[in-house]
C-alpha positions as CSV (number, residue, x, y, z in Angstrom):
1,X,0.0,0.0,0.0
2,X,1.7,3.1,-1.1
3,X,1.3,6.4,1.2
4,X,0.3,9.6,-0.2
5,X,3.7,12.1,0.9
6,X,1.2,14.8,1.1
7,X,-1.6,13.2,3.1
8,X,1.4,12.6,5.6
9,X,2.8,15.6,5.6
10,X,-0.8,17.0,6.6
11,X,-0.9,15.1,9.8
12,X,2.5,15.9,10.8
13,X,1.1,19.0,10.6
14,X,-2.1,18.2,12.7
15,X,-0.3,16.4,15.0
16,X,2.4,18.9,15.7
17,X,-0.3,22.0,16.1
18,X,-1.4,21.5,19.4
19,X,2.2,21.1,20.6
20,X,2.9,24.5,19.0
21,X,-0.1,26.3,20.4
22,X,1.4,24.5,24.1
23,X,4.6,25.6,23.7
24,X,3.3,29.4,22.5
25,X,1.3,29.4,25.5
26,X,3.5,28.7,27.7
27,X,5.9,31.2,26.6
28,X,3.9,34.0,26.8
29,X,2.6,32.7,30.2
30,X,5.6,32.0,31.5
31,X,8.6,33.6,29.9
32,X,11.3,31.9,27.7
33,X,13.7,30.2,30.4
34,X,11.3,29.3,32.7
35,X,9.0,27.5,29.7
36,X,12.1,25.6,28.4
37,X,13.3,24.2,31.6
38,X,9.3,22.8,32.4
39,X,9.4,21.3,28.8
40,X,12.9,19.8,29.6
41,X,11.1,18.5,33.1
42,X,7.8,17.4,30.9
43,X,10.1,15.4,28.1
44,X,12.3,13.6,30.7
45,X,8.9,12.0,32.3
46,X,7.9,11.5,29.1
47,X,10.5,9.1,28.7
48,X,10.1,7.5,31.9
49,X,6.3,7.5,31.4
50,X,6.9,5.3,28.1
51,X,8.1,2.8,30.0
52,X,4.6,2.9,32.4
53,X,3.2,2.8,28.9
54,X,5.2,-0.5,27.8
55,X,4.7,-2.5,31.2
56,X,1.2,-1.6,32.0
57,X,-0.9,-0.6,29.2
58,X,0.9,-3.1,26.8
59,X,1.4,-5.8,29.3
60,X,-1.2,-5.5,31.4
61,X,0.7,-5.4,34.4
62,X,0.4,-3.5,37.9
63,X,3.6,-1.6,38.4
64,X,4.1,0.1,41.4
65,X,7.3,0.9,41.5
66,X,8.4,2.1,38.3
67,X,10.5,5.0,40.4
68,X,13.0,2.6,41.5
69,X,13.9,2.1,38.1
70,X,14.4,5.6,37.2
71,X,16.7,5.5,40.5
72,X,19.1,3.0,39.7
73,X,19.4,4.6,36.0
74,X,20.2,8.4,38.0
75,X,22.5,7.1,40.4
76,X,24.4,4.7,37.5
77,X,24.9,8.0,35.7
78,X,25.8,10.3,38.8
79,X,28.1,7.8,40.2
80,X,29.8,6.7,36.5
81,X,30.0,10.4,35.7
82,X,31.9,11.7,38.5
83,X,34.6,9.3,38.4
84,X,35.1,10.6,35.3
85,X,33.6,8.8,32.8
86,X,32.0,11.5,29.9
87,X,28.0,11.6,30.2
88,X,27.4,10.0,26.4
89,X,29.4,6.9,27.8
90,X,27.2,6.6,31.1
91,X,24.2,6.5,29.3
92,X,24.0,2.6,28.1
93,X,24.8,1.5,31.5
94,X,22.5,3.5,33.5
95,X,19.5,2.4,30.6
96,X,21.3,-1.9,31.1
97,X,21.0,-0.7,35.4
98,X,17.2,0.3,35.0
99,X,16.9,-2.6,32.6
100,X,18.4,-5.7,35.0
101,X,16.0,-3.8,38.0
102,X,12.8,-4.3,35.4
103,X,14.2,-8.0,35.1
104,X,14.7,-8.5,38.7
105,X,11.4,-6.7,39.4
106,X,9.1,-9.0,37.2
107,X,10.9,-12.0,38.3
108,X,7.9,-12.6,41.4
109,X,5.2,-12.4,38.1
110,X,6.1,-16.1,37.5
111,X,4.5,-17.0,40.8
112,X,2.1,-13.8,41.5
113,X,0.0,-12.1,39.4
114,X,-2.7,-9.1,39.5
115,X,-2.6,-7.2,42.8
116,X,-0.2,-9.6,44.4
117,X,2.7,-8.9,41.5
118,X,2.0,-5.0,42.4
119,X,2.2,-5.8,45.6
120,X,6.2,-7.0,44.8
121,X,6.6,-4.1,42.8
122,X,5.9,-1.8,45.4
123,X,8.0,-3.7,48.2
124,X,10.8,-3.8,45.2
125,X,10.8,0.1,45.4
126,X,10.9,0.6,48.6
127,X,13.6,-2.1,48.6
128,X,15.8,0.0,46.2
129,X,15.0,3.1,48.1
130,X,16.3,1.9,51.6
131,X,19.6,0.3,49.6
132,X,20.9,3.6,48.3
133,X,19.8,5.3,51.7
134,X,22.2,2.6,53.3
135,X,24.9,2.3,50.7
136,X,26.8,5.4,51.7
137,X,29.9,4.9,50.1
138,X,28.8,4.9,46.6
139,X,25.6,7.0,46.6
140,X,26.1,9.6,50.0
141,X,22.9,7.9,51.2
142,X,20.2,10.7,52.6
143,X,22.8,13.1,52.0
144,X,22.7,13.2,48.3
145,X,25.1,13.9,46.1
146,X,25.9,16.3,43.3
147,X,25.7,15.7,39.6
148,X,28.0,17.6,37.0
149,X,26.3,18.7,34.0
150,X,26.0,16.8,30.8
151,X,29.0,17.4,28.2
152,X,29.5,16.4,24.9
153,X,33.1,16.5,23.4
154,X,33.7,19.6,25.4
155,X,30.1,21.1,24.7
156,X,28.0,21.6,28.0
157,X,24.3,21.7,28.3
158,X,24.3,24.3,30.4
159,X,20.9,26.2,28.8
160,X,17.5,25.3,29.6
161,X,17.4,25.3,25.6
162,X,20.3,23.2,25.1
163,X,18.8,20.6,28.0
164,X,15.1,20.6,26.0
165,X,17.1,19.7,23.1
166,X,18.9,16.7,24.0
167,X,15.7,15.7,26.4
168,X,13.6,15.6,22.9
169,X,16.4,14.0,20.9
170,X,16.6,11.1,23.9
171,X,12.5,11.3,24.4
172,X,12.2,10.8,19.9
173,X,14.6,8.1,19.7
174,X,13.0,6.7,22.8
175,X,9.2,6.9,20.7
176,X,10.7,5.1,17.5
177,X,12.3,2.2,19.2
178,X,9.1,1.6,21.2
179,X,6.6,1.9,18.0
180,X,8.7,-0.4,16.0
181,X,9.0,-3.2,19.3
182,X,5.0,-2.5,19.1
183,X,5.0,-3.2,15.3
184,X,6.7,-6.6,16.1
185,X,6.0,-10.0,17.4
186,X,7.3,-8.6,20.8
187,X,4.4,-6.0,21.2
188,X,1.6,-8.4,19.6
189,X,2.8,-11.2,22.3
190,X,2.3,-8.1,25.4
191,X,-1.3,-7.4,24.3
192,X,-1.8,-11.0,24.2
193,X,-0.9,-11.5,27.7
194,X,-2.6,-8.0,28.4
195,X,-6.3,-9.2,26.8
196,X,-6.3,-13.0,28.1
197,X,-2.9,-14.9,29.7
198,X,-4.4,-18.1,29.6
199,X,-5.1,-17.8,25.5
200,X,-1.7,-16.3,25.0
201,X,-0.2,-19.4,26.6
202,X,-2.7,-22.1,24.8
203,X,-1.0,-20.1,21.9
204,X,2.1,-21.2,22.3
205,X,3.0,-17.5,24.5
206,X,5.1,-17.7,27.3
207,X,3.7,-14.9,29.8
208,X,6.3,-15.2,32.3
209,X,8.8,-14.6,29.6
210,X,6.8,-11.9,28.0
211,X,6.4,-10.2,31.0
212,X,10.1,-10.2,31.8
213,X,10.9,-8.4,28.3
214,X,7.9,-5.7,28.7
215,X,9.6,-4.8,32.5
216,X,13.1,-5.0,31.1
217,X,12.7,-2.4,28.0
218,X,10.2,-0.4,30.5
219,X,13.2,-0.5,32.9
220,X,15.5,0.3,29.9
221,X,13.8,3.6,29.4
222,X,12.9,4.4,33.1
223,X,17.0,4.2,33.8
224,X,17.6,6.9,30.2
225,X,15.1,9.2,32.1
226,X,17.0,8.6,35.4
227,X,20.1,9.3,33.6
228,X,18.7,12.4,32.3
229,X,16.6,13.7,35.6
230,X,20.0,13.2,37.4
231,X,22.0,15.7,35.4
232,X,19.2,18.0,34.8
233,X,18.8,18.6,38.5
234,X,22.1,18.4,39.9
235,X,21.4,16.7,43.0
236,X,19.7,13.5,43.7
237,X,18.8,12.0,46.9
238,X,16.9,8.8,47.8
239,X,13.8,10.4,49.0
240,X,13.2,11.8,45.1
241,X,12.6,8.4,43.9
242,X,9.9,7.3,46.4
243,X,6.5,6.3,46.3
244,X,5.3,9.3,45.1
245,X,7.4,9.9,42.2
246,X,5.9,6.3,41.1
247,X,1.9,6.6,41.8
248,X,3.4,10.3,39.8
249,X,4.4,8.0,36.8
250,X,1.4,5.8,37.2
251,X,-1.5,8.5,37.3
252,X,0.6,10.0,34.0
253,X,0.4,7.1,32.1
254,X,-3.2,6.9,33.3
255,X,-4.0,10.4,32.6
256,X,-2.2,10.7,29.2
257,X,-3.9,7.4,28.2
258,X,-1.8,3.9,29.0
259,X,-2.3,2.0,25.5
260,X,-0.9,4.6,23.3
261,X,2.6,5.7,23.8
262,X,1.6,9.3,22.9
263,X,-0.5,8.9,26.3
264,X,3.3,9.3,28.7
265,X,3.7,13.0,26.7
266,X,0.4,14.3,26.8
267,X,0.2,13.0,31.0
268,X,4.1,14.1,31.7
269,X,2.7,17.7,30.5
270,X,-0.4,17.8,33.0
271,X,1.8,16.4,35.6
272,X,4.8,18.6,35.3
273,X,2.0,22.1,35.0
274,X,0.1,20.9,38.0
275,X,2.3,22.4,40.3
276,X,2.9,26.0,39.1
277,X,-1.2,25.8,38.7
278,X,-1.6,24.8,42.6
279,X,1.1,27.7,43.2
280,X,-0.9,29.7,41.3
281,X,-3.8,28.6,43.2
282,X,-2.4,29.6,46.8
283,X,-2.0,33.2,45.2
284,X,-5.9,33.4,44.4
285,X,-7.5,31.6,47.8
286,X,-8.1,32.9,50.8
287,X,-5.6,32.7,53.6
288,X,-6.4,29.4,55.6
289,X,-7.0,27.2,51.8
290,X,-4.2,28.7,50.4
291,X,-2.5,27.1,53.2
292,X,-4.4,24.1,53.3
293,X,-1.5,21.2,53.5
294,X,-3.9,18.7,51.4
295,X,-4.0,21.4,48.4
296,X,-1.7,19.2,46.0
297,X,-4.2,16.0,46.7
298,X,-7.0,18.0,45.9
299,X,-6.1,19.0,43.0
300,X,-4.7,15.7,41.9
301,X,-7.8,14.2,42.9
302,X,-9.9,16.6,40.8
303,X,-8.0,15.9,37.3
304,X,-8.5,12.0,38.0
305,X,-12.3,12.1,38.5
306,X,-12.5,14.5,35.7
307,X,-10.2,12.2,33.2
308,X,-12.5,9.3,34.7
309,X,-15.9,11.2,33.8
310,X,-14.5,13.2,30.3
311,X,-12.1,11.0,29.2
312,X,-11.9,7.1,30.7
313,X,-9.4,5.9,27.7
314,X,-7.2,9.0,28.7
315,X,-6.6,12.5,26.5
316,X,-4.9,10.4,23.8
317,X,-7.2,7.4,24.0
318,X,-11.3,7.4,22.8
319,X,-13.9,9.1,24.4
């Protein structure tokens, strides 16, 4: 079937006009610097948020720990890069360090399944969280410890522009590896397991297997937006990766819609703005709500029942 170049080239279009209008907004809203370095913030969950995508809306699993992942992939980088080794280099082992914790991480699915597995998922988070608390020698435990920026061949992406940049470069190659593993046997075997386990394995599907190599590339891209959070920051510290950086990831993918992989970028962007709006917010209540302490719940709350009511496949999936 041959594709019309122009029929394309009209829904790149479409599909890149609401970005633009997002982007214009927010830069007459918000000013220049301060736009860039929330879309840098907005395409680094995006990456992790593909990997939500990838586990539980092509899997069909319960993740509840996706954060952990993301952790190991920050503190591979931080650690790598400050002994020295340049940032381009430390990428492939903090995504193979997010990976192996999505193996390790799926390994209780071959005995457990539904809430149970989430259950594991959750305990293997908090796990991870306590280990680089304790492991002071390596990761400075509660302390924290600094990251250096990232450098290329001498070239530092110092600028919130230069940091959107290589966030959208990681976030598009990130896009085209998962649509083509979706266009493969590989994706067709994780909606399998997703719509009915015990067909999939009457069909000659291993789901135990399957679900290891959903959690390992989900863990592959959670550790390339750990990599990225870390240096984008500058300082990590256990308590960033905790559980409510995960149930974060998990109400993005559920937000942005779970079965499409455009789903982690539209629900990274109402994640990431939900906080200068509650800011906002406090500026326009009276006194004692603007310093209600369950403010952030509330309004979290709120777009959940409202995606629930307007939108149950998500913004990206059908009404």
């Amino acid at each position: 079937m041959r594709t019309d170049p122009a029929a394309a080239a009209r829904q790149a279009v479409r599909a890149g006009l609401p970005w633009l209008l997002v982007v214009l907004v927010a830069v007459a809203l918000l000013g220049v610097d301060y736009a860039l370095g929330k879309a840098t913030l907005v395409l680094t969950y995006a990456i992790a948020g593909l990997g939500v995508v990838v586990v539980v809306g092509q899997a069909g699993q319960i993740a509840l720990g996706q954060a952990a992942l993301v952790a190991l992939g920050a503190y591979t980088q931080a650690v790598l890069v400050r002994h020295g080794l340049p940032a381009p280099l430390a990428i492939p082992a903090a995504v193979l360090a997010g990976a192996l914790g999505g193996v390790l991480a799926s390994l209780p699915a071959r005995r457990l399944g539904g809430l149970y597995f989430g259950m594991s998922t959750l305990a293997f988070a908090l796990i991870v969280e306590e280990g680089l608390a304790r492991w002071e020698s390596v990761t400075h435990g509660a302390a924290g410890m600094a990251v250096p920026g990232f450098e290329v061949f001498g070239w530092r992406a110092d600028s919130t522009l230069a940091q959107a940049l290589v966030s959208l470069a990681a976030l598009l190659i990130a896009l085209a590896v998962c649509r083509r593993l979706l266009a493969l046997h590989h994706g067709r075997a994780w909606r399998a397991v997703r719509d009915d386990e015990a067909a999939a394995a009457a069909c000659g599907i291993a789901p135990a297997a399957v679900k290891m190599q959903a959690f390992l590339v989900g863990g592959a891209l959670s550790g390339l937006a750990g990599a990225l959070y870390a240096h984008w920051i500058g300082f990590i510290s256990p308590e960033q990766f905790g559980l409510v950086f995960s149930f974060e990831l998990l109400m993005l993918a559920f937000i942005g819609g779970a079965r499409r992989l455009m789903g982690a970028v539209w629900g990274a962007l109402v994640i990431v703005a939900i906080p200068p709006t509650i800011a906002l917010l406090r500026d326009a209540l009276p006194g004692d709500w603007a310093r209600a302490a369950g403010l952030e719940m509330v309004v979290f709350g709120a777009v959940i029942v409202a995606v629930v009511l307007l939108r149950p496949s998500g913004l990206t999936g059908r009404s």
